[in-house]
C-alpha positions in Angstrom: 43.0 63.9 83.8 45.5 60.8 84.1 46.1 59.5 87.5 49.0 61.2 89.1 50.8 59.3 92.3 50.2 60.7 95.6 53.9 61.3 96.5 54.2 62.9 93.1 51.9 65.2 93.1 52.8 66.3 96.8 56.3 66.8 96.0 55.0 69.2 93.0 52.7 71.2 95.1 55.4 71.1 98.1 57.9 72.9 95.8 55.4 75.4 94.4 54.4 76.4 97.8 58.3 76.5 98.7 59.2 78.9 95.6 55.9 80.8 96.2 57.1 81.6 99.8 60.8 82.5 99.3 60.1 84.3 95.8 56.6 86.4 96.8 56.5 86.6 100.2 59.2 86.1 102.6 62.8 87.2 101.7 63.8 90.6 100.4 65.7 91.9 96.8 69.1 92.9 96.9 68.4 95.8 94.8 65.3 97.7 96.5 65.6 95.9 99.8 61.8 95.4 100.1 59.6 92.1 100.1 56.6 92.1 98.0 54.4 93.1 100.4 56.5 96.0 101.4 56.6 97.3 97.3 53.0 97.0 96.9 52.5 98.8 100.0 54.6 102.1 98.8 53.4 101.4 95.4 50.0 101.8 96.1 49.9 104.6 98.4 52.3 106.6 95.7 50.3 105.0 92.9 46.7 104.9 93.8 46.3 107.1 96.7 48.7 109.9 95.8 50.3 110.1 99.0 52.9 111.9 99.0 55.5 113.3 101.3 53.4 116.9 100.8 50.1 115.0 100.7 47.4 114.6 103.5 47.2 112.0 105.7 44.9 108.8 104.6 43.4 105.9 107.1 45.3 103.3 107.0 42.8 101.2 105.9 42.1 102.9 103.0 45.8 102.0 102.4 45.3 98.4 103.4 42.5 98.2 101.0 43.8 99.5 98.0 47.0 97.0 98.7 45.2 94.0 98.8 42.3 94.6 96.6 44.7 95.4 93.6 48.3 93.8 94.6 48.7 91.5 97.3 45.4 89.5 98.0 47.2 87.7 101.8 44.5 89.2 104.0 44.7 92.7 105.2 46.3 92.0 108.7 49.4 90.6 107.4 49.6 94.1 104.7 49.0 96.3 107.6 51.6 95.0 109.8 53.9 95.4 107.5 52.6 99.2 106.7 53.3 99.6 110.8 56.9 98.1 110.4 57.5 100.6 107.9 56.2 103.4 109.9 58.5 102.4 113.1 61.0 104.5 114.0 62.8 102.1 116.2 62.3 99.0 113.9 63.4 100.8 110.5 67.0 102.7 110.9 65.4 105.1 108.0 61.7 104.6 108.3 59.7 105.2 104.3 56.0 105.5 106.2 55.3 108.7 107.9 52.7 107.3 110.5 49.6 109.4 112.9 48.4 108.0 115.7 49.2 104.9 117.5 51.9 102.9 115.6 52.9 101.2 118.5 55.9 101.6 120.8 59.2 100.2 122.0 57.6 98.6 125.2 55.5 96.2 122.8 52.6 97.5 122.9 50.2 96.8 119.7 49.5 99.3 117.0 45.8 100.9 117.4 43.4 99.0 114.8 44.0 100.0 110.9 40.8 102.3 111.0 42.1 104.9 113.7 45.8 105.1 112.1 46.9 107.3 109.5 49.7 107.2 106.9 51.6 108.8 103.9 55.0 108.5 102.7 57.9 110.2 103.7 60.9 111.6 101.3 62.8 109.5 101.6 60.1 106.9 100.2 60.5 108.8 96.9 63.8 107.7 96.5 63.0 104.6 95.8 60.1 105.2 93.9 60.8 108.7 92.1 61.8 107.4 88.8 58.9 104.4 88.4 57.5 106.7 85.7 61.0 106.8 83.6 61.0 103.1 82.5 63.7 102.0 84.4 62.1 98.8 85.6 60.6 96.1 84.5 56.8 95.2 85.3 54.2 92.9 85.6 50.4 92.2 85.4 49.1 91.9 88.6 47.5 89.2 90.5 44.4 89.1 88.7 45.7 90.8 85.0 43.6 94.4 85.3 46.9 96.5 86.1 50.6 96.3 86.4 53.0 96.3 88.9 57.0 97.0 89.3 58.7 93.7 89.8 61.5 96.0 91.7 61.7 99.9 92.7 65.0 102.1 91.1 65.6 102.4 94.6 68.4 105.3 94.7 70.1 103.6 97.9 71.0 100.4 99.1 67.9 100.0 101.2 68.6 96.7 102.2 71.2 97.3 104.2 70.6 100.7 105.3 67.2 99.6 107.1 67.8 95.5 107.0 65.0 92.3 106.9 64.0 89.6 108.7 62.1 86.9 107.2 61.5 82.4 107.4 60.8 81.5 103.9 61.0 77.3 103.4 64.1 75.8 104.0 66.0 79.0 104.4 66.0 82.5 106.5 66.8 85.7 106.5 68.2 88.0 108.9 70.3 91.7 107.9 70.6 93.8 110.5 70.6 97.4 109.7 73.2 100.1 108.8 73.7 103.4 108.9 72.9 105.4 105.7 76.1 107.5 105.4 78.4 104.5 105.9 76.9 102.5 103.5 76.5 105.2 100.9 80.2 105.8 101.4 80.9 102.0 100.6 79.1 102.4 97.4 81.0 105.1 96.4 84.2 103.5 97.3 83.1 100.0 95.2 82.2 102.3 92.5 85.9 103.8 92.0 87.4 100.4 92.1 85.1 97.4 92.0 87.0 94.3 93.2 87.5 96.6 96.9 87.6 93.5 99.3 85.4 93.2 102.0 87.9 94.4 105.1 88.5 97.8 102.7 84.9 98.1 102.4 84.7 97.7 106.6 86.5 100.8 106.8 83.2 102.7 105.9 80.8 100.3 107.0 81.6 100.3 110.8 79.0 97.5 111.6 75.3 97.0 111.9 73.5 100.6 113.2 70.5 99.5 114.7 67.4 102.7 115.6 67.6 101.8 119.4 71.8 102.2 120.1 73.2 100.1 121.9 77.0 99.4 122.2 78.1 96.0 119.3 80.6 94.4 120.7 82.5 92.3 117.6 86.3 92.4 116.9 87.2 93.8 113.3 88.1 90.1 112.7 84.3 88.9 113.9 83.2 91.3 111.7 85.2 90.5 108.7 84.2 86.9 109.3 80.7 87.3 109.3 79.9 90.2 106.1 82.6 87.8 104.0 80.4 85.1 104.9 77.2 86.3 104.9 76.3 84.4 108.3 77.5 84.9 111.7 76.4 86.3 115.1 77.1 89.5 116.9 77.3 90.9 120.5 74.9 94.0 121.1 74.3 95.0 124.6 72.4 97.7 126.2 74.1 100.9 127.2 74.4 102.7 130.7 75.9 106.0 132.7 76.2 106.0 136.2 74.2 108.9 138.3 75.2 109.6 142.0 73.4 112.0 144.2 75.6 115.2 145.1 76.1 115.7 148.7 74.5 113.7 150.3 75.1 109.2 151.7 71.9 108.5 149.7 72.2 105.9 146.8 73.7 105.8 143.7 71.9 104.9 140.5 72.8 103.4 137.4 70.5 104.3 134.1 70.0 102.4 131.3 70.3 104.6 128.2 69.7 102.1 125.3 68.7 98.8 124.6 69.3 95.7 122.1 67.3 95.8 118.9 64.1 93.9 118.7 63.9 93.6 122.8 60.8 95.0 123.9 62.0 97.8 127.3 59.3 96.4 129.5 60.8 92.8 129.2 64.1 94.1 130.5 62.1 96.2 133.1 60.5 93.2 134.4 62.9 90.8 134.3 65.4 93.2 136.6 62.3 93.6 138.9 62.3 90.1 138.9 65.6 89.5 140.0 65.5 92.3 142.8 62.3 90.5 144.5 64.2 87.3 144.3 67.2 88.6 145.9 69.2 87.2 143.6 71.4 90.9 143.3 71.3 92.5 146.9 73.0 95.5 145.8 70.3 96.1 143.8 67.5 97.7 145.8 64.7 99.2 142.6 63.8 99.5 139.4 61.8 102.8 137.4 61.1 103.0 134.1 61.4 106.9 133.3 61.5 106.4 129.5 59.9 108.9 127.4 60.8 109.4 123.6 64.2 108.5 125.1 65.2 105.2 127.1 65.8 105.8 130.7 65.7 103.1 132.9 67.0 103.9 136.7 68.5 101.0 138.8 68.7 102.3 142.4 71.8 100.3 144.2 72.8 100.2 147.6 76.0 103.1 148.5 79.4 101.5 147.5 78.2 98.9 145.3 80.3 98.0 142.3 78.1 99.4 138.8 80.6 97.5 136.8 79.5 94.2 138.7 76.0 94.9 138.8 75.9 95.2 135.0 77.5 92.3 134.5 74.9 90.2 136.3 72.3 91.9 134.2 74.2 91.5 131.1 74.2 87.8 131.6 70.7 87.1 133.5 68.6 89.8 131.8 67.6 90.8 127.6 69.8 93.5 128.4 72.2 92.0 126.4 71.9 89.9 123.3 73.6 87.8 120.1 72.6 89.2 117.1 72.2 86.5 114.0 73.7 87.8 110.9 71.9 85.7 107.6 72.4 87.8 104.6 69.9 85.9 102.3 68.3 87.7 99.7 66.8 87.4 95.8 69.0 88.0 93.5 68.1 88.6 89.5 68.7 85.8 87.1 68.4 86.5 83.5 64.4 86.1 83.3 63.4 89.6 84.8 60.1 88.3 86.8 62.1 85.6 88.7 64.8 86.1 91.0 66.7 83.4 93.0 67.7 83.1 96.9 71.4 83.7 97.8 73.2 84.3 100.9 75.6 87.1 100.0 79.0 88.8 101.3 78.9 92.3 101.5 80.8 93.3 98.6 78.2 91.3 96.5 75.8 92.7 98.0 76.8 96.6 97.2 78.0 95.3 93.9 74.2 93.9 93.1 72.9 97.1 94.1 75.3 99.5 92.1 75.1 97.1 89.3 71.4 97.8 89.5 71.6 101.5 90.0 74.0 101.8 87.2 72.0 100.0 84.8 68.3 102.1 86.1 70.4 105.3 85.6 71.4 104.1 82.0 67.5 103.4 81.6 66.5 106.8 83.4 68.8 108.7 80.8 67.9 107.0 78.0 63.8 107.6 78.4 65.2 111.5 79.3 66.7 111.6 75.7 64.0 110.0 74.2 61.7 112.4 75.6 63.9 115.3 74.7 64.0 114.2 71.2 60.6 114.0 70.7 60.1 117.8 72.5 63.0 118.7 69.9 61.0 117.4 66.7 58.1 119.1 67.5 60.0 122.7 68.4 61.9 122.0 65.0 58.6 121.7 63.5 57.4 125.0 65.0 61.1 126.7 64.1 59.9 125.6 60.7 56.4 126.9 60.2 57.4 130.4 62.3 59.8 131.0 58.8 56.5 130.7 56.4 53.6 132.0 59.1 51.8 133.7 56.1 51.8 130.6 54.0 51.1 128.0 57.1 47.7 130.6 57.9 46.7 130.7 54.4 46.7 126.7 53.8 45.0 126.4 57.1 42.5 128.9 56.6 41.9 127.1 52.9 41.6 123.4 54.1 38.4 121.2 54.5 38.9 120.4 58.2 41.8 119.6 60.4 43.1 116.7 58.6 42.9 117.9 55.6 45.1 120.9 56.8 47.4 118.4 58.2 48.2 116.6 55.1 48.6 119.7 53.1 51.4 120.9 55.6 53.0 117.5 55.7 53.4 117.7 52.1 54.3 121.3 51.5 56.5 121.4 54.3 57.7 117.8 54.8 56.7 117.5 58.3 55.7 114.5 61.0 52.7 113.7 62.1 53.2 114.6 65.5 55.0 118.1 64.4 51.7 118.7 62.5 49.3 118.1 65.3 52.1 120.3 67.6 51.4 122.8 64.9 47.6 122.8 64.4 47.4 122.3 68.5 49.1 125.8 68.8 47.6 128.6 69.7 47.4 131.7 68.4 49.4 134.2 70.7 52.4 131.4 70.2 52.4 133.3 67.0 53.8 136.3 68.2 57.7 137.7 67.8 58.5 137.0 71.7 56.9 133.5 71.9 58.9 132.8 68.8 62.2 133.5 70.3 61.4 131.7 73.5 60.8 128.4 71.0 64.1 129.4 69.6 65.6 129.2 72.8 63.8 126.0 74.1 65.1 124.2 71.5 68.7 125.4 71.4 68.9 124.2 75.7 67.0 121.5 74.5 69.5 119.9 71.8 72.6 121.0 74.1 70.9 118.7 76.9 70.6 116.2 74.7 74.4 116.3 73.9 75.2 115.9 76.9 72.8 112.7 77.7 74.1 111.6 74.3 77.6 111.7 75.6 76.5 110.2 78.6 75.4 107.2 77.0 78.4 106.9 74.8 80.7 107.1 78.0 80.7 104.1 80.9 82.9 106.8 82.9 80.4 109.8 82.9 77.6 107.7 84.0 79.8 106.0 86.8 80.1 109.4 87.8 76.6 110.5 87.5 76.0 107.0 90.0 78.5 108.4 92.5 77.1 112.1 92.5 73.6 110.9 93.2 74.8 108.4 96.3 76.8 111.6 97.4 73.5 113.8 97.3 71.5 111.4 99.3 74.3 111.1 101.9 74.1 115.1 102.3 70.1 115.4 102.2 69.4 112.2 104.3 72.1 111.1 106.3 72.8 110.9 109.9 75.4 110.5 112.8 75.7 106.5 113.7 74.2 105.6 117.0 74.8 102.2 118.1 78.6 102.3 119.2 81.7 99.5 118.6 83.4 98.8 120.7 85.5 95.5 119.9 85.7 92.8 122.6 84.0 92.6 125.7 86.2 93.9 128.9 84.3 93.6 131.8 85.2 92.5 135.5 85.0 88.7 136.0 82.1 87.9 138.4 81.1 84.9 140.5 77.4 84.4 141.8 78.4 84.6 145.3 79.7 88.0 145.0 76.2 88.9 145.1 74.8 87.3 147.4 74.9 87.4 151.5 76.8 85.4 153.3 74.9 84.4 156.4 73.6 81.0 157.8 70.3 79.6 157.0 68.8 76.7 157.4 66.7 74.2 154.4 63.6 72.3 155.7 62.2 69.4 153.0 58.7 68.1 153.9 58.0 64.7 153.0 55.4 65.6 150.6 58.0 67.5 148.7 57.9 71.1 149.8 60.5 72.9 150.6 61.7 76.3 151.7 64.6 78.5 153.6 64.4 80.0 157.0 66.9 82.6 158.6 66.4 80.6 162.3 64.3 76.9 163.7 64.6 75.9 166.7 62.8 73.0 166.8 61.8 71.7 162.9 59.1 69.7 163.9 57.0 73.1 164.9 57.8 74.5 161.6 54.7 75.7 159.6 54.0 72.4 157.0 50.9 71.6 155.4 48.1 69.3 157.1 49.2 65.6 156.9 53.3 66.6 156.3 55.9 66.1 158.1 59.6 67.5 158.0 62.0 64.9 156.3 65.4 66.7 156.2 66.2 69.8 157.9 69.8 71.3 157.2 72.2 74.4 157.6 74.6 76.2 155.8 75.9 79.4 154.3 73.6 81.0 151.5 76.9 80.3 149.2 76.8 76.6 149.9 75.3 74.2 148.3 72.6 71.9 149.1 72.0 68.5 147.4 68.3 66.8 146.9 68.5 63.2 146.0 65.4 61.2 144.5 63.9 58.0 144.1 64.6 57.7 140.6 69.0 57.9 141.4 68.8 62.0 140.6 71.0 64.5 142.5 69.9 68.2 142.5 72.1 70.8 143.7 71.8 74.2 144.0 72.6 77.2 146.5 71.2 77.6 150.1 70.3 81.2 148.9 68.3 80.0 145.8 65.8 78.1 148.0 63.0 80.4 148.2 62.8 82.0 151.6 59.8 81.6 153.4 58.0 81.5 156.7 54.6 79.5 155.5 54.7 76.0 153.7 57.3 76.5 151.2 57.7 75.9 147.6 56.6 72.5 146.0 60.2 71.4 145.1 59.4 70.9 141.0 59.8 74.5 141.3 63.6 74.3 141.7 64.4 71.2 139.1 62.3 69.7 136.3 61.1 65.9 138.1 60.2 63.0 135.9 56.7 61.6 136.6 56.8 59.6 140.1 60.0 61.2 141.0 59.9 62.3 144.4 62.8 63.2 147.1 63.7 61.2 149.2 67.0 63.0 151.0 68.9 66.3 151.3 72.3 67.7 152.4 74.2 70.2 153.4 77.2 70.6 151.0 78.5 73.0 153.6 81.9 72.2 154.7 81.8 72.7 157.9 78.2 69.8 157.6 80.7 67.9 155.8 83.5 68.2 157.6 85.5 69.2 155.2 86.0 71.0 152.3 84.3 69.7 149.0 87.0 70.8 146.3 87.3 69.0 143.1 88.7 65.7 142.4 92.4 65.8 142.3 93.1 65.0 138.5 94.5 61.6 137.8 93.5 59.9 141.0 92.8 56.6 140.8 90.3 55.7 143.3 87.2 58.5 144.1 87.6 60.9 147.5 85.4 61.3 149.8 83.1 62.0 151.4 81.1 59.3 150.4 77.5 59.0 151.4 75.9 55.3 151.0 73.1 54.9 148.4 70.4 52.1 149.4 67.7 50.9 147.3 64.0 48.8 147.8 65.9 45.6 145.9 68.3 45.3 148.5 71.6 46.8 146.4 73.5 49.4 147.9 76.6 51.5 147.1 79.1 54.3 148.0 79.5 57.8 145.6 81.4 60.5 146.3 79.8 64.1 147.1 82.9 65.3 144.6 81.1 65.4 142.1 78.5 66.9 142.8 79.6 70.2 144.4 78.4 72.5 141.6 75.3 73.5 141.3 73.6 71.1 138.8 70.8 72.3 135.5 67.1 71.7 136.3 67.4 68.3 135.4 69.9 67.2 137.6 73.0 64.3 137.5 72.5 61.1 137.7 74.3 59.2 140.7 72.8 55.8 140.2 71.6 53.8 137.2 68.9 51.7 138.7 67.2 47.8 137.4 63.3 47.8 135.9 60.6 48.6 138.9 63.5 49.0 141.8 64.3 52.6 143.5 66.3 54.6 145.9 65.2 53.9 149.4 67.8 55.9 151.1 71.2 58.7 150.5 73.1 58.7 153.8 75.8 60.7 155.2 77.7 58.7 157.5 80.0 60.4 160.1 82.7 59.6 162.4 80.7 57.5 164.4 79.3 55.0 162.0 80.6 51.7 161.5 78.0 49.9 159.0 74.4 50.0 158.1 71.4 48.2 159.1 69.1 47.3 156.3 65.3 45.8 157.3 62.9 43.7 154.7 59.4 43.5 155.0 59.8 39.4 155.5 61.4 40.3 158.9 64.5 40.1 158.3 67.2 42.6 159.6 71.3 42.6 157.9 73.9 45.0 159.9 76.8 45.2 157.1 80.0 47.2 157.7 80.4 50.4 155.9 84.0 48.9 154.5 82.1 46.0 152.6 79.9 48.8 150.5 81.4 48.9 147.2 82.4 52.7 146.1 81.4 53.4 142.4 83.5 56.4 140.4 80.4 57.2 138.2 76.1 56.5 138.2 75.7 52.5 138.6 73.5 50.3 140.2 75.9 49.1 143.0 75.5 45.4 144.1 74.2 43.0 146.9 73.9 44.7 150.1 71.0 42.4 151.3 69.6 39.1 149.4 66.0 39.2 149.5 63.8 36.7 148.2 61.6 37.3 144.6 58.6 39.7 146.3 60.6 40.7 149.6 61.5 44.8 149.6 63.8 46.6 151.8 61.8 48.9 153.9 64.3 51.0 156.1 67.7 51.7 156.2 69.6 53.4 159.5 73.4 54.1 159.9 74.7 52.0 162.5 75.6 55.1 165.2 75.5 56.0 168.8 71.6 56.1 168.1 69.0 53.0 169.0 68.1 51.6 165.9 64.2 50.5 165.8 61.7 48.6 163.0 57.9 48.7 163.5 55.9 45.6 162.3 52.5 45.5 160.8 51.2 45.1 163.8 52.7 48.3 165.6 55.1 46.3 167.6 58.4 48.0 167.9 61.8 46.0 167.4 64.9 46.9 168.8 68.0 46.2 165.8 70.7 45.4 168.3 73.9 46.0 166.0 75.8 42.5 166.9 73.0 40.4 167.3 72.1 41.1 163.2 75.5 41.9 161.7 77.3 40.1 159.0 78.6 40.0 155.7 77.4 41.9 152.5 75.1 39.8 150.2 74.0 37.9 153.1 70.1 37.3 154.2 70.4 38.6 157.7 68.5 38.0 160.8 65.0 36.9 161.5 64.0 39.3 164.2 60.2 39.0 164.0 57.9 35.5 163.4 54.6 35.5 162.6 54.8 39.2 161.5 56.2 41.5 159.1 58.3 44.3 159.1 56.8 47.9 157.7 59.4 50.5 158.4 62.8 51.3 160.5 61.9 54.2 162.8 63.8 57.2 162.1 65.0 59.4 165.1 63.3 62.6 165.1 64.4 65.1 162.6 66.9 67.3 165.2 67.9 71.3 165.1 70.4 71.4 161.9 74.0 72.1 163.6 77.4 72.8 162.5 79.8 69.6 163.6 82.1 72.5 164.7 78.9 74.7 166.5 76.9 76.7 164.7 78.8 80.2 165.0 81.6 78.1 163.6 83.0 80.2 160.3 79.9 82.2 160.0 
């Protein structure tokens, strides 16, 4: 074998695997709707194990078995999963697999193992497989060459819309929700009447997707339009709900949940609402029971007077209650080889037109093998007509022949029959000879050749069989069809809601250790008695409603924001902060504030649009290389993602030392080096940035020198501590000067470790604490 290059050959075997995947395993034919596995599956238990919708039961893995030992050699878990899709009653909107046992359920729970399941097919099954025996489809050898296989089924219905796929094949998807069977049949028959029916005629029969579990699609005829023309979209399905109060009585109301989305498993949404109650994040919301039998009922106990409207619109937005479904209507279509068919992403009228295409053409099939078989019982009944005129002579050159094919050739050539009307003939027995049984071959053949007029006439005439196609579809609407039962309802009209309608307005108070913990109390009195862990201490205590805001700013120039009332509430330790926001390695908090307005001072609205300097309040941003800067709080009112904004871009190895708030009574801030050096610079000369920057010189420091404390210049004593414990009094006019400057050396011999920072005090309201509560 010649040497092949590397990238060649992977390519090659690449696009093998590719075509293997999309052809044979993953996505499903337009005309029968099924993936190979799916066929075989039906095939087999029809086929092989005679499992009929009158049958007995038969393990499962018997089924399995029989599947992959003769069909589909993939490994029997992948066969059987697909058998228990089939069987699912809330996965399938017309399920072909009449499962016993344990076939799993709604909540998620896993089928019971293939050996303690049962399965046959169910009657609707047969209609896609009822005429396999009429040589209306092409087949194949299978895997290994000892039998055949159908390359499709003469499915009867459009079964790939009626109960959808999903499938990943390689490069491509697929994704067809399902339909209701009535609706779609009634397209059919529409498309069949006149065949270039655009896609928004065929939407008047074809409401939308119909999925097994209900639920309530909400999509605008437009959306829908948009996404079957096509082929590709995304639509709206929530979960559906009535409202149950309790007669007579001041108790509580309750709302139940009386569907939910497609593929969502119940207890997901069950726990996910439970969730949210023991987080307090809904306060009207006091419990949560999952009553569900055969039939969804899941009961939300709220609090008397509660809005249900704005309940379930929290839950539609923070729970799987409600959720986008993708629309991909990819499929293989047939090409002119019959064992290979290509991927397509259709629009609905392709689709139905593939599939009545197909039918027409297996019905054309169907009626030709009938009139082939009735011309071959009509030869041999003419052959009998013939020999019942000369009985005596047909007994007399029997009873004179050698053996039976001797007899045979003599009647051939006294009679001029066929072969196969000779063996009818010497097969016959002899009470067929009497008068009665000769009238009733008389008869047989005279229905015999008018039913073959007819199928003559139907293969002569387009029309007829167009009708036949139509009178079929109409049949299996009235035998199998059934009311629609997930609802549309066009766009989404719900009450707007804010997060703060739901939660309690009352004062509480943050506490951040130094370690990083960090946690909500309703009342503290003194924060350094607060319960921390051994070797923490509290570095920022503040208050505010539970609809404010409170900002965490780190080391690395990140601001975290979120609401008082998210911070978990707690009367031990705390939360570790990472928690709340997503931290980079080494990232670490180093200050937090209330965003409260009456902490602030004012109200924190949003920038006025077109202004051409910032607005305060501005808090003062210090770091270790001696740069400092202004920012305003403006932009950072909202609550921020788990990763946070950025407020300050900073240089290679440097970091945030300090995020103050100065108030009325600061006039500058004192910045300390480890060299000993001490600068007071006035609040005025710190430079104000609109956006995240890295500010400029708010002390020069020497290569090696690093800030170690900054303090507000206020109506408190400002302090430093040295290495060797002595403390330093940082009198204001004694070290202040200009921005960018050195400063003042106010220790020799001795360097400077830290500013002392006053003890952290009882978080208070500038305006008192009862102030707008």
């Amino acid at each position: 074998m010649p040497d092949t290059p590397l990238a060649d050959e992977a390519q090659r075997r690449y696009l093998n695997y590719a075509l293997s995947v999309i052809t044979s395993r993953a996505l499903p034919d337009v005309r029968d709707g099924l993936k190979p596995v799916q066929r075989r599956i039906l095939y087999a238990m029809l086929h092989d194990l005679h499992l009929g919708p009158d049958g007995r039961f038969r393990k499962s893995a018997a089924v399995v078995g029989d599947v992959m030992g003769k069909y589909h050699p993939h490994g029997d878990v992948a066969i059987y999963d697909a058998m228990v899709r089939l069987a699912q009653d809330f996965v399938m909107r017309a399920p072909l697999v009449a499962g016993h046992g344990n076939f799993g359920s709604i909540d998620g729970d896993a089928p019971a193992a293939m050996r303690y399941t049962e399965a046959k097919l169910r009657p609707l099954a047969m209609e896609l497989l009822g005429e396999l025996g009429k040589r209306t489809v092409a087949w194949r050898p299978n895997y290994d060459g000892t039998r055949s296989e159908p390359i499709v089924l003469p499915s009867r219905f459009p079964n790939l819309l009626v109960n959808g796929s999903q499938g990943i094949a390689v490069g491509m998807a697929t994704s067809i929700p399902p339909h209701n069977l009535n609706e779609v049949l009634d397209a059919c028959i529409a498309l069949s009447n006149q065949r270039d029916l655009p896609v928004s005629q065929l939407l008047r029969h074809i409401k939308g997707p119909d999925f097994p579990t209900g639920g309530q699609l909400h999509a605008t005829k437009k959306e829908l339009e948009a996404v079957y023309t096509t082929g590709q979209g995304s639509l709206k399905l929530r979960g559906e709900w009535k409202l149950e109060e309790e007669d007579g009585k001041r108790g509580p109301s309750f709302i139940v949940i009386t569907s939910i989305p497609y593929a969502v498993e119940r207890k997901a949404i069950v726990e996910k609402i439970a969730e949210i109650i023991l987080a307090k994040k809904l306060p009207a919301l006091v419990d949560v029971r999952d009553e569900s039998t055969d039939i969804v009922r899941i009961v939300l106990e709220t609090k008397r007077g509660t809005d249900p409207q704005l309940v379930m619109a929290y839950l539609y937005k923070n729970t799987p209650l409600a959720v986008n479904v993708p629309v991909n209507l990819t499929c293989l279509v047939p090409t002119d080889n019959p064992e290979i068919a290509a991927p397509r992403r259709l629009a609905l009228d392709e689709i139905l037109g593939q599939f009545l295409a197909f039918r027409f053409e297996t019905v054309t099939k169907r009626i030709e093998f009938e009139l082939g078989e009735l011309k071959a019982r009509i030869h041999v009944l003419e052959g009998l007509e013939i020999v019942f005129d000369a009985l005596d002579e047909v007994i007399a050159i029997i009873r004179k022949s050698e053996g039976k094919a001797d007899a045979g050739e003599k009647l051939i050539k006294r009679f001029g029959l066929s072969e196969d009307q000779t063996d009818a003939i010497l097969e016959l027995r002899l009470y067929r000879l009497a008068r009665l049984e000769i009238q009733i071959v008389r008869k047989e053949l005279a229905e015999k050749r008018t039913e073959a007029r007819k199928l003559e006439a139907l293969l002569k005439s387009e029309p007829k069989r167009w009708d036949v196609v139509r009178n079929e579809l109409a049949e299996l609407k009235d035998k199998f069809g059934d009311r629609r039962r997930t609802k549309v309802m066009g766009s989404i009209d719900e009450p707007e809601f804010q997060a703060e309608d739901f939660i309690v307005a009352e004062d509480a108070n943050v506490v951040l250790s130094a370690q990083g913990w960090v946690k909500r109390v309703r009342e503290l009195k003194d924060p350094s008695a607060t319960r921390l862990r051994e070797g923490d201490s509290v570095l920022a205590a503040v208050v505010g409603s539970t609809r404010s805001s409170v900002a965490f700013f780190s080391n690395l120039g990140g601001c975290y924001v979120c609401r008082i009332h998210d911070v978990p509430q707690s009367t031990g330790y705390g939360d570790p902060v990472q928690k709340l926001f997503k931290l980079a390695d080494g990232e670490r908090m180093v200050a937090l504030l209330s965003l409260d307005p009456r902490a602030l001072g004012e109200e924190l609205r949003a920038p006025t649009e077109g202004a051409a300097e910032p607005e305060g309040p501005f808090v003062v941003a210090v770091t270790r290389g001696g740069l400092g800067f202004r920012f305003s709080l403006r932009q950072h009112r909202e609550p921020s993602t788990r990763a946070g904004r950025k407020f300050a871009k900073l240089n290679e190895g440097d970091e945030i030392l300090a995020v103050l708030l100065p108030d009325a009574d600061a006039t500058g801030v004192v910045l300390a080096a480890s060299s000993g050096l001490a600068l007071g610079v006035p609040l005025e000369e710190i430079g104000i940035l609109s956006g995240a920057g890295k500010g400029a010189a708010a002390m020069k420091i020497d290569e090696g020198d690093r800030l170690v404390g900054v303090a507000l210049n206020d109506r408190h004593p400002i302090e430093a501590e040295t290495e060797k414990g002595k403390i330093v009094r940082l009198d204001w006019d004694a070290i202040q000067g200009n921005r960018g400057e050195y400063g003042v050396n106010v220790v020799k011999r001795d360097k400077l470790v830290r500013v002392v920072q006053p003890p952290v005090a009882t978080p208070v309201f500038k305006g008192g604490a009862e102030e707008g509560s």
